[in-house]
N, C-alpha and C positions, 0 to 999 in steps of 0.2 A: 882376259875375263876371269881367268880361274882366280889369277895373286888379286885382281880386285874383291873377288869374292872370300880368299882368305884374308885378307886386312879385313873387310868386313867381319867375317868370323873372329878376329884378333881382339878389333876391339869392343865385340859386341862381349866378350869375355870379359873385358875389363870392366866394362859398364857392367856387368851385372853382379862382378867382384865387387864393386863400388858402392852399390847400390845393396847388394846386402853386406857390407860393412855400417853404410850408414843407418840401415835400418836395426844391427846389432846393437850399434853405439844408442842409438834412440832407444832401442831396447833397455840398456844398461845407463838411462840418464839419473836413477835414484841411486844409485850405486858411486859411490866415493872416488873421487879416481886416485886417489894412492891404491885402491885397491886392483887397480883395471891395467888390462897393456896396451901399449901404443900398436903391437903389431898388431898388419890387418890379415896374415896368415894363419892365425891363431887364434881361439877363444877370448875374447877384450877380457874377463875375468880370471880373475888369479883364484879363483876358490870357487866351488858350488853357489850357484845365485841365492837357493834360499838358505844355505847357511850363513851367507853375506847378508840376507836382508834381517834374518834371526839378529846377528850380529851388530847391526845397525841398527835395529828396533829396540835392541838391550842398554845400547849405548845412546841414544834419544833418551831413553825410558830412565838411566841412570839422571843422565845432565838434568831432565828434569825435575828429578829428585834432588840432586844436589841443590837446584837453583832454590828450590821451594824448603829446603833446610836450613840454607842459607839468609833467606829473608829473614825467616824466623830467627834465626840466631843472629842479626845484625840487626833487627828491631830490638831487640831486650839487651842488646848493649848503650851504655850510658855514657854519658860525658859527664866530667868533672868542669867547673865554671869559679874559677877567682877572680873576687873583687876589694881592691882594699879600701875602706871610707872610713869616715869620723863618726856616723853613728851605727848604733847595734842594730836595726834593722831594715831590711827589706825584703819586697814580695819575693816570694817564691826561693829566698836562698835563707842558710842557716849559720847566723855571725857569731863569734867567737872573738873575746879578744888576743890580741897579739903580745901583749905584755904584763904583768902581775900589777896588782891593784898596788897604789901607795898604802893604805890604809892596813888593809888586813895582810896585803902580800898574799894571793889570790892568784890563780888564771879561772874565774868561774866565769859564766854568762848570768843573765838576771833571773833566768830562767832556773838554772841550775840551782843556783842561791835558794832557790824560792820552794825550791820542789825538794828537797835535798838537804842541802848545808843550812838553814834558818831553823831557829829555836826560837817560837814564841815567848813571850814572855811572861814567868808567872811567879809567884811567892817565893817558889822551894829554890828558883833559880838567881835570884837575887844574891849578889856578891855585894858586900860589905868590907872590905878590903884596910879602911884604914881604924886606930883606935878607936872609939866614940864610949869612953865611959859614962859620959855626960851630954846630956843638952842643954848646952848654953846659948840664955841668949840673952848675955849679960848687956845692956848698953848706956854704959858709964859716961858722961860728958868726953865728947872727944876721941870714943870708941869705934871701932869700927869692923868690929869682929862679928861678921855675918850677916846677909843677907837683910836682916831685921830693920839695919840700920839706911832707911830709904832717904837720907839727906843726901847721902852723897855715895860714890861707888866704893863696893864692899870690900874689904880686904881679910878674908874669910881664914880661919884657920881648919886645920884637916881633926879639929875635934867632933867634929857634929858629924852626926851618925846621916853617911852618903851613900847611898845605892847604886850598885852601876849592873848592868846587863852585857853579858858577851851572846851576842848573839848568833856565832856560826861556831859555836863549841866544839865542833867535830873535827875543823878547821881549820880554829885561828882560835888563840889566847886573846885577841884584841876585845875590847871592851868597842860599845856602839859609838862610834864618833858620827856627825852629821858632816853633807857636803856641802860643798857650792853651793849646788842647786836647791837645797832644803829652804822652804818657803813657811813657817810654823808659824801662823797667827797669832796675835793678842790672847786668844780665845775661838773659841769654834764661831763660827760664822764671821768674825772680823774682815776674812780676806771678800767679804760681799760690798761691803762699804767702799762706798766714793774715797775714802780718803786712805783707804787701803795702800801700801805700796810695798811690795816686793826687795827691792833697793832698801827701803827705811830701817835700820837695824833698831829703834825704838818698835817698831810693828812684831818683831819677832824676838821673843826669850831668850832663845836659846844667842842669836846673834850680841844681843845687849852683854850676857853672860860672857861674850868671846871678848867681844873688846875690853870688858873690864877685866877680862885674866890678861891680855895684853900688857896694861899698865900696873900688876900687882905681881912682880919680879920676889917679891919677898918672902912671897906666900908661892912657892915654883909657878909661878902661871897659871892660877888656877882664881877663880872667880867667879862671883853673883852677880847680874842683873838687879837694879831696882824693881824689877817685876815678876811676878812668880805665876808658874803656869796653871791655864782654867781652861776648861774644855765645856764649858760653857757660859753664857751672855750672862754677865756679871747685872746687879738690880742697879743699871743707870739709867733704864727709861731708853734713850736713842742711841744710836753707839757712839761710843764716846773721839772725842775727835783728838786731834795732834797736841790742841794747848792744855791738855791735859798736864797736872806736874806730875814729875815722881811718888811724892807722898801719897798723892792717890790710888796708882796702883797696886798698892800692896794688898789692897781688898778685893783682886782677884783671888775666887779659890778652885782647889778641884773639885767637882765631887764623882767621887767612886760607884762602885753597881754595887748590886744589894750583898757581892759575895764579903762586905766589910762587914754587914753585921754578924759573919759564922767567925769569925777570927777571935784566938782565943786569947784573949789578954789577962786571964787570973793573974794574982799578984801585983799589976800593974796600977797605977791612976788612971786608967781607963775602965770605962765600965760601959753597961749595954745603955746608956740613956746618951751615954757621950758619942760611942757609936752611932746613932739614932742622927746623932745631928751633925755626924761629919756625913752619912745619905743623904740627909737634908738639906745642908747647906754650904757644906763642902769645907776641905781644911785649906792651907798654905803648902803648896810645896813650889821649892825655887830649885832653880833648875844651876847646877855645876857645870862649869863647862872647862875644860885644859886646854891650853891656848900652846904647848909646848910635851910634843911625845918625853913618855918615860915608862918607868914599870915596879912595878912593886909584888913582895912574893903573898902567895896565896893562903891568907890565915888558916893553919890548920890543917898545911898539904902535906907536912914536910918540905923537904929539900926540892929544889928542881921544878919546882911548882909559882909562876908568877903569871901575873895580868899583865898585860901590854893596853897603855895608853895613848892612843894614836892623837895627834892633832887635833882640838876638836872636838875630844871623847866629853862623854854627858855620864854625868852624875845626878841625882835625884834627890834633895836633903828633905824628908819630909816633916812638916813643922805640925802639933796636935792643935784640936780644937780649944776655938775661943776660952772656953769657960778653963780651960789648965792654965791658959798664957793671957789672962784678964790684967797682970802687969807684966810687962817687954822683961821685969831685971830677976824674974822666976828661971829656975833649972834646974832640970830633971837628970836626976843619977839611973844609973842603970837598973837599980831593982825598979822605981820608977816607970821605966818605959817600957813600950812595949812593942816588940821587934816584927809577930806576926801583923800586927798594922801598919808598920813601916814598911816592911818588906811587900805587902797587897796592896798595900796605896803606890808604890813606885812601880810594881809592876804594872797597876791599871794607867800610871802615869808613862810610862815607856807605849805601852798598847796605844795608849794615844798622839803620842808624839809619832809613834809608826804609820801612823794614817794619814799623815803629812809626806815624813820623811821615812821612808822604810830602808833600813839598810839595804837590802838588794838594790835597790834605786842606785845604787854606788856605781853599781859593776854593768849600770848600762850608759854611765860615764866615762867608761875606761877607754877610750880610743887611742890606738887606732884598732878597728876590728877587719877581719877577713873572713867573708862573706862566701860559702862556696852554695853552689847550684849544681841537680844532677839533673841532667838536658838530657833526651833518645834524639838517636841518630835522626837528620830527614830522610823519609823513606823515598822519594823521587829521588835526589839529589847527591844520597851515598848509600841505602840501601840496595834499590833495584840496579844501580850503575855495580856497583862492587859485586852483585848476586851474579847479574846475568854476563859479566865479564868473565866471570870466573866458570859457570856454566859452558860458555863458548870454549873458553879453555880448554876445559876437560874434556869436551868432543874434539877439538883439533888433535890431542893430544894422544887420543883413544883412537883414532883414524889412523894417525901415524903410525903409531903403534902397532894396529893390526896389521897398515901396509907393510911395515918391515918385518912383522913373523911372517905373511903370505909370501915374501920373499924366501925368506930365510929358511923355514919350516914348511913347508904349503903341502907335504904330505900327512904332519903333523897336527893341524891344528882343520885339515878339510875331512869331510863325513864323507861315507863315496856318495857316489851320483845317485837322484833320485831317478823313476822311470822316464818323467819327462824331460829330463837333462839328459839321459842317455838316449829320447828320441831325436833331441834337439839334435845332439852330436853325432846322430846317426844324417841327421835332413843335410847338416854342413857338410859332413862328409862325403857324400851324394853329389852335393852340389859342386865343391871344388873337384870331384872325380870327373863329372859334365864340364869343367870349362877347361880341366886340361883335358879331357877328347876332342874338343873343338878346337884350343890348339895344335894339340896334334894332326888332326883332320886340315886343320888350314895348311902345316907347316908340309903334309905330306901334296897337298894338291900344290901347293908351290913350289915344292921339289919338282912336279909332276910336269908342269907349266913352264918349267926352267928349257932353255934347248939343249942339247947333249953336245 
């Protein structure tokens, strides 16, 4: 009866060893277990509880800090986005081209051109590059020296006084050549007309002008159009249609804004009433065009100083009114003329051919261009994933950490006990004193119970 009653004592020991182990460990379920011991003889904590939860609430209290530093700084990072295509724009990215312009030899965009590198055109800027002592416009039976001569295609010589515009001076020596795509009317409003056509090189000056430098090898490639340019609706009543001949258009003219009647022409055959009526009704000016790059140096630069004639490149020969050239075999010598009219009629005349074909317009033909986009991160997707990975991290990391100083240090890095930690350890210690008396108490009534 007795050894039954010490096994009873035995394992009522255990059980209640058991049972305040488990109720320690439930005590200690906020608590890390790198930071905790396996043995059930001992305190499950390797360090004071509340400098363990201090510890743990600092380390929460960081991760969450990190984690919310981190969004923010992985939202305001950006991506970079290549695309390469044939034309210079689209939404939302910023194109550039990939290779230097044939023409001016360039890497601009159209934009830049425009904001930047572009020189309007004006009087003081006009380049006059080759001789022109004279204006002739001589036309002798079987001549065919200049523009004048509308029977047939001109084969123009480089004495008549030509104006040409560089228009990215900062840039580029080239002189304004037009492109492909340049579309320059008869006249202002032609391209509304039914019989309008894009394709048609009779519709367009400056084109008519290409081809006949084409076939005038003799004269370097350089040549007039039977028709000279107007920027506005010439007095034919309807617009005039295809079966038009050559001899007809020569009676398109320009006419210029009122700044032609401030130009000073003293000295000249021009005077304010002649003025008067090139406002009114406009003069002749034919348009040059080079049909083969070249270059020539810059009157009056010195050394090292030349123009570049790209393919193409436009000249402006401006011809004076009616009442000077009332007969075609009239010519004007240089004291004669009069240069500030020339030079503000071809400037107003380049201003207008700009409103067609604007140089810049070049550099948003230049393909192939490369398109870049700057994209933010998705914030589901690689934000929050990257933030709170890295959060988790750092707690794993901070845990282990402490476990192995509580290991290593655990004098070191523990506060001492507060009063309820040392009442705790006072109640444990009570208590495993109570179940080894009860073993002992079992183990002696078993002695007791044994027979001698």
């Amino acid at each position: 009866m007795a050894r039954a009653t010490a096994t009873d004592g035995g394992d009522a020991a255990s059980a209640f060893r058991a049972r305040d182990d488990g109720a320690r460990r439930a005590y200690n379920v906020e608590i890390p277990a790198a930071w905790q011991r396996e043995s059930v003889d001992e305190s499950l904590l390797r360090g004071h509880r509340s400098a363990l939860r201090w510890c743990l609430l600092a380390t929460v209290a960081a991760c969450a800090a990190v984690f919310a530093v981190q969004v923010w700084y992985y939202t305001t990072l950006t991506t970079k986005v290549f695309e390469l295509q044939s034309t210079n724009a689209r939404d939302g990215y910023e194109c550039v081209p990939l290779s230097l312009d044939a023409t001016y030899g360039l890497n601009l965009t159209e934009a830049e051109c425009v904001q930047s590198a572009f020189d309007a055109p004006k009087a003081s800027t006009m380049v006059q590059p080759f001789t022109a002592n004279s204006f002739s416009v001589a036309n002798a039976a079987g001549s065919t020296d200049g523009p004048w001569d509308y029977s047939q295609t001109s084969e123009p010589s480089f004495e008549v006084p030509t104006y040409y515009h560089v228009p990215l001076p900062g840039r580029s020596r080239g002189v304004y050549a037009y492109d492909d795509q340049c579309a320059l009317p008869l006249y202002k409003g032609f391209e509304n007309a039914a019989a309008y056509s894009v394709e048609f090189a009779k519709h367009n000056p400056l084109k008519l002008s290409y081809e006949a430098s084409l076939r005038n090898g003799a004269n370097r490639f350089v040549g007039y159009g039977f028709t000279s340019l107007a920027n506005w609706v010439p007095n034919y009543g309807s617009v005039p249609l295809e079966s038009f001949t050559s001899t007809e258009y020569k009676t398109f003219t320009f006419k210029p804004s009122a700044e032609i009647l401030n130009v000073d022409c003293s000295g000249s055959v021009v005077d304010a009433t002649m003025l008067n009526e090139v406002r009114a009704n406009g003069a002749v000016i034919y348009v040059r065009v080079h049909s083969m790059p070249s270059s020539t140096p810059v009157p009056g630069s010195g050394l090292g100083m030349s123009l570049s004639f790209p393919q193409k490149a436009v000249g402006m020969t401006v011809g004076y009114p009616a009442a000077i050239h009332a007969d075609l075999g009239v010519s004007l010598t240089t004291s004669q003329r009069c240069e500030a009219y020339e030079a503000q009629m071809a400037a107003e005349a380049f201003e207008y051919v700009y409103s067609y074909c604007h140089p810049c317009d070049h550099f948003a033909q230049n393909a192939p261009f490369i398109c870049t986009a700057t994209t933010a991160k998705n914030v589901i997707g690689e934000v929050l994933a990257v933030s709170v990975g890295n959060a988790f991290a750092l707690f794993d990391c901070t845990v282990i950490i402490v476990g192995i100083m509580l290991i290593i240090l655990p004098e070191r890095i523990s506060r001492p006990p507060s009063f309820t930690e040392r009442r705790k350890t006072s109640i444990e210690s009570l208590r495993r004193e109570s179940a080894d008396d009860v073993e002992r108490g079992a183990a002696v009534a078993d002695a007791a119970a044994s027979p001698r």
